[in-house]
C-alpha positions as CSV (number, residue, x, y, z in Angstrom):
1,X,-48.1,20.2,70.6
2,X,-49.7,22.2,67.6
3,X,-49.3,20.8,63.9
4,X,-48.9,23.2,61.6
5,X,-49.9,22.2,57.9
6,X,-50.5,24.8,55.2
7,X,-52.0,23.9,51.4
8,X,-50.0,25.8,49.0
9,X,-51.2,26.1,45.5
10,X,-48.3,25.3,42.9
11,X,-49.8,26.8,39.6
12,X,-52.8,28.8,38.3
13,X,-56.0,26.5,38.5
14,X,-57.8,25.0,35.4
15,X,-60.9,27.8,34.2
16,X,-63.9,26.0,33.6
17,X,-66.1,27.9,31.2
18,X,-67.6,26.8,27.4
19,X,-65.4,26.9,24.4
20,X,-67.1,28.6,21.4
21,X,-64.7,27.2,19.1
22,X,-64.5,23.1,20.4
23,X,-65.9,21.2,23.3
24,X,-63.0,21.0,25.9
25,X,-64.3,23.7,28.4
26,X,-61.8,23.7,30.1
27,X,-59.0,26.9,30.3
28,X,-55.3,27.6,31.4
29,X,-54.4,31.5,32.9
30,X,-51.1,32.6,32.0
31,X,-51.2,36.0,34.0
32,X,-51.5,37.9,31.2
33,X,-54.2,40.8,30.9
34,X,-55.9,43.5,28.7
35,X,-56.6,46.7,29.4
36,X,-58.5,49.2,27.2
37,X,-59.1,52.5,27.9
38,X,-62.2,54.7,26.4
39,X,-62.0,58.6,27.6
40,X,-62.0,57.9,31.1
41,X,-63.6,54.9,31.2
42,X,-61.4,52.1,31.6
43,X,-62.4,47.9,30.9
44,X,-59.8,45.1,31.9
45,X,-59.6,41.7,31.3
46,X,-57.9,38.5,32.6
47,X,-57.1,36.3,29.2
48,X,-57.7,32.7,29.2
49,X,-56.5,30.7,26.6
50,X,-58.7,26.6,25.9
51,X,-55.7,24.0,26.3
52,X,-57.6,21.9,23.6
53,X,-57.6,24.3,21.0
54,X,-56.0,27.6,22.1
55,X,-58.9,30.2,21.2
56,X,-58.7,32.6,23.6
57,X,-61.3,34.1,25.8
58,X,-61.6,37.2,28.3
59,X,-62.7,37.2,32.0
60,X,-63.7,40.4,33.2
61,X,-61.9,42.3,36.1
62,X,-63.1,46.2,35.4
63,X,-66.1,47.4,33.3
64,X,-66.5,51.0,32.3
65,X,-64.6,52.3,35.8
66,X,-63.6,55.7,35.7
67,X,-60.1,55.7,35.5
68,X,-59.7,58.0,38.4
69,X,-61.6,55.1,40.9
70,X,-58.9,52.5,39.5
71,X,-55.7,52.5,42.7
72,X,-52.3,53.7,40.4
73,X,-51.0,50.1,42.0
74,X,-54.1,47.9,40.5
75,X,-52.7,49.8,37.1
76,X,-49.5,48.9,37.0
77,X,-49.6,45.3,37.7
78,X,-52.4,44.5,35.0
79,X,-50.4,46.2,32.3
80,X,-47.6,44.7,33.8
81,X,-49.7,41.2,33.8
82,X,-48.8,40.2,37.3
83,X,-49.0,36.2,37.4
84,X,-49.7,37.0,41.8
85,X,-52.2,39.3,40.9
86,X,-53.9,36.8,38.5
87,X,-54.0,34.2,41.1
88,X,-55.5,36.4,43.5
89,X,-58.6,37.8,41.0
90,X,-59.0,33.7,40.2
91,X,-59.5,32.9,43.8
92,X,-62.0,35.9,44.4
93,X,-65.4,34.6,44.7
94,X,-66.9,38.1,43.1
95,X,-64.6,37.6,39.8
96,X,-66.3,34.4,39.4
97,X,-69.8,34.7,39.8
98,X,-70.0,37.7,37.5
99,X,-67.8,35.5,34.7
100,X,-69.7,32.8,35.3
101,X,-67.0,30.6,35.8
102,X,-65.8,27.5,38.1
103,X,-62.4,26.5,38.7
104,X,-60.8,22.7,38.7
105,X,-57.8,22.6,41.3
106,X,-56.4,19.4,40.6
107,X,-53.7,18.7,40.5
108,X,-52.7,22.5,41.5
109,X,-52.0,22.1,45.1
110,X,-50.0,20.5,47.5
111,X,-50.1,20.1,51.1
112,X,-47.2,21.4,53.2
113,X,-46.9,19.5,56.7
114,X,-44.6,19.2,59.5
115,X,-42.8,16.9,62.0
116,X,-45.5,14.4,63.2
117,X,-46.3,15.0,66.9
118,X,-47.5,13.5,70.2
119,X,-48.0,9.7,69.9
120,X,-51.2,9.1,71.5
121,X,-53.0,11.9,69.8
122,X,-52.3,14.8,67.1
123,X,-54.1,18.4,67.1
124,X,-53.1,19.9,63.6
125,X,-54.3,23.9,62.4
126,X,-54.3,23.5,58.5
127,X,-54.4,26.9,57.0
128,X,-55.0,27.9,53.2
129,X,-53.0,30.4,51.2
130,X,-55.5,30.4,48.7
131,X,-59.4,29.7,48.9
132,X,-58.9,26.1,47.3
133,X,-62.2,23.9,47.4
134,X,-60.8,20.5,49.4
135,X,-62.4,17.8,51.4
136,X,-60.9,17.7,54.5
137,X,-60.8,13.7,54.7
138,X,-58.3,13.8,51.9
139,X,-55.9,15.9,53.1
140,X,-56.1,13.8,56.5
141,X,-55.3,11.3,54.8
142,X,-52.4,12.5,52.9
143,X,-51.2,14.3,55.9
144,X,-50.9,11.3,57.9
145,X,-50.2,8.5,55.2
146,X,-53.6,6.8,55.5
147,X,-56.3,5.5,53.1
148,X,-59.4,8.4,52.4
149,X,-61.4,5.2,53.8
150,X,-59.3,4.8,57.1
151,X,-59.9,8.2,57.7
152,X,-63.4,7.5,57.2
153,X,-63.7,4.8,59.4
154,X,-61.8,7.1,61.9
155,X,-64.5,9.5,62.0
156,X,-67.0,7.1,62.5
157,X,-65.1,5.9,65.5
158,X,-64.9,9.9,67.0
159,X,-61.6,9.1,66.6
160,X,-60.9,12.5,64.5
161,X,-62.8,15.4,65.5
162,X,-63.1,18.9,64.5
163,X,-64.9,21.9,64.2
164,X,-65.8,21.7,60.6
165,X,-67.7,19.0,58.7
166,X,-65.2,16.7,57.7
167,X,-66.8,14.9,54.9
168,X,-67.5,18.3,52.8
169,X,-65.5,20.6,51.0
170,X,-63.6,23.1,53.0
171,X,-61.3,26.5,51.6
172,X,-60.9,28.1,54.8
173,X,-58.5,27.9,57.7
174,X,-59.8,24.6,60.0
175,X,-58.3,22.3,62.9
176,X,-58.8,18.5,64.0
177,X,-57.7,15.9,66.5
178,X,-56.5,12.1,65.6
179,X,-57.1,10.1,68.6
180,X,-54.7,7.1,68.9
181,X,-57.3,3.9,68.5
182,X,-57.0,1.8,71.7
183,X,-54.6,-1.2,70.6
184,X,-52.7,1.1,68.1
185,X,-53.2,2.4,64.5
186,X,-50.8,1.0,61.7
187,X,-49.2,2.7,59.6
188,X,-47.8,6.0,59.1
189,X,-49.5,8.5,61.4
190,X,-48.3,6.9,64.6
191,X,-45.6,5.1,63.1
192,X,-45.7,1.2,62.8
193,X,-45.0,-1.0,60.0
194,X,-47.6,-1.0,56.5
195,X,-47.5,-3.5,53.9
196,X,-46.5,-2.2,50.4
197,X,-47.3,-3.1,47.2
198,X,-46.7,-7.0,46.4
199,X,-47.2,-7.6,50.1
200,X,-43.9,-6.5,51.1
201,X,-43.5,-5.4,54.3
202,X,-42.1,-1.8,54.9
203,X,-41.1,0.6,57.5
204,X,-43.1,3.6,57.3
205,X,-40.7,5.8,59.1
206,X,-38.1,5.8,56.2
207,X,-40.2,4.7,53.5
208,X,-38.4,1.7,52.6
209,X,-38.3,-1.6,52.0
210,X,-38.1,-2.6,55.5
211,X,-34.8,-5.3,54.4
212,X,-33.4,-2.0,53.3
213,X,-34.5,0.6,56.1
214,X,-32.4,3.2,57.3
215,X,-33.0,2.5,61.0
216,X,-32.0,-1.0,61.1
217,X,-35.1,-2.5,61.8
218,X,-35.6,-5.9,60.9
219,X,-38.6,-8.2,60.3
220,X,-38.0,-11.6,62.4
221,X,-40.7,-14.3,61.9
222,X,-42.2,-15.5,64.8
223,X,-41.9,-19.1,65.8
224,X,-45.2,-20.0,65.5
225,X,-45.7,-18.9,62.0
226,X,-42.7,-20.9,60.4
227,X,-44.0,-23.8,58.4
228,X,-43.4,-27.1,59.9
229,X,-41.0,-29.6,58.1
């Protein structure tokens, strides 16, 4: 059965561009916009503000357009500084080449997934809703509760496979299979038991100490590794 798994951004990604007033380069959107209008020539701009020092700074979105090329809709939401339609200029490749700008998603995402499925192997479609730079190792392993160098090891193993290079960055739609490893895999992804931090051992299907789980489980130590009198 199909996995679905969707990376959802949760706020307006960091602006990477050079402060003329300090040296953070680094800026925060807040969806808000300006819009000036000469005769019929119209200039608009997405405002940025430094989160070190607050001096703001402008990122072009129209440049002497005539004002009769410029969709009514487009109009409205810049002066009514739409925070979606801010989001959407940011992620368009075209707004950022001609500001010559770069933009730092950490920390702005999060990855959406769903019930785990087949045991023996797991074919999961992960789809974008915004073009959000992301190695696909990582959200592997975040999707399935591993380590970034499980998955690595994984891969070298064929035992995940996909279309798309999976140790580069990705921002489109992509799919991959984890193959069970003969003898099992550990941990979260096919269930299993994980040790925590401290050694402690825990259940990974509640997330729990596994003294405390939810599903009863118990640890019982075998005989042969209880100390001797």
């Amino acid at each position: 059965m199909l996995e679905n798994w969707v990376v959802v951004p949760t706020c307006l990604p960091v602006v990477l561009r050079r402060c003329h007033v300090c040296p953070s380069g680094r800026f925060r959107a807040n969806g808000k916009f300006r819009v000036n209008a000469n005769h019929k020539l119209l200039d608009a701009w997405l405002l940025v503000r430094c989160v070190a020092c607050g001096d703001t700074a402008k990122l072009t979105i129209l440049e002497r357009v005539n004002v009769r090329s410029v969709r009514p809709r487009l109009l409205v939401r810049l002066h009514e500084n739409d925070p979606a339609l801010a989001a959407k200029l940011l992620a368009d490749p075209v707004v950022l080449r001609r500001n010559r700008v770069a933009l730092d998603w950490e920390g702005a995402w999060r990855l959406s997934t769903g019930a785990p499925g087949h045991q023996d192997f797991r074919d999961v479609s992960v789809r974008f809703a915004a073009r959000i730079p992301i190695r696909p190792v990582r959200l592997i392993a975040e999707g399935c509760g591993l380590s970034r160098a499980e998955v690595e090891r994984l891969i070298e193993e064929g035992k995940v496979v996909s279309a798309v290079r999976l140790r580069g960055k990705v921002s489109g739609d992509f799919t991959f299979t984890l193959k069970r490893p003969q003898g099992g895999l550990h941990g979260p992804v096919f269930g299993g038991e994980r040790r925590g931090e401290g050694g402690r051992r825990r259940c990974e299907s509640h997330f729990h100490n596994v003294e405390g789980c939810e599903s009863g489980f118990r640890n019982i130590r075998s005989r042969n590794t209880r100390k001797r009198p």
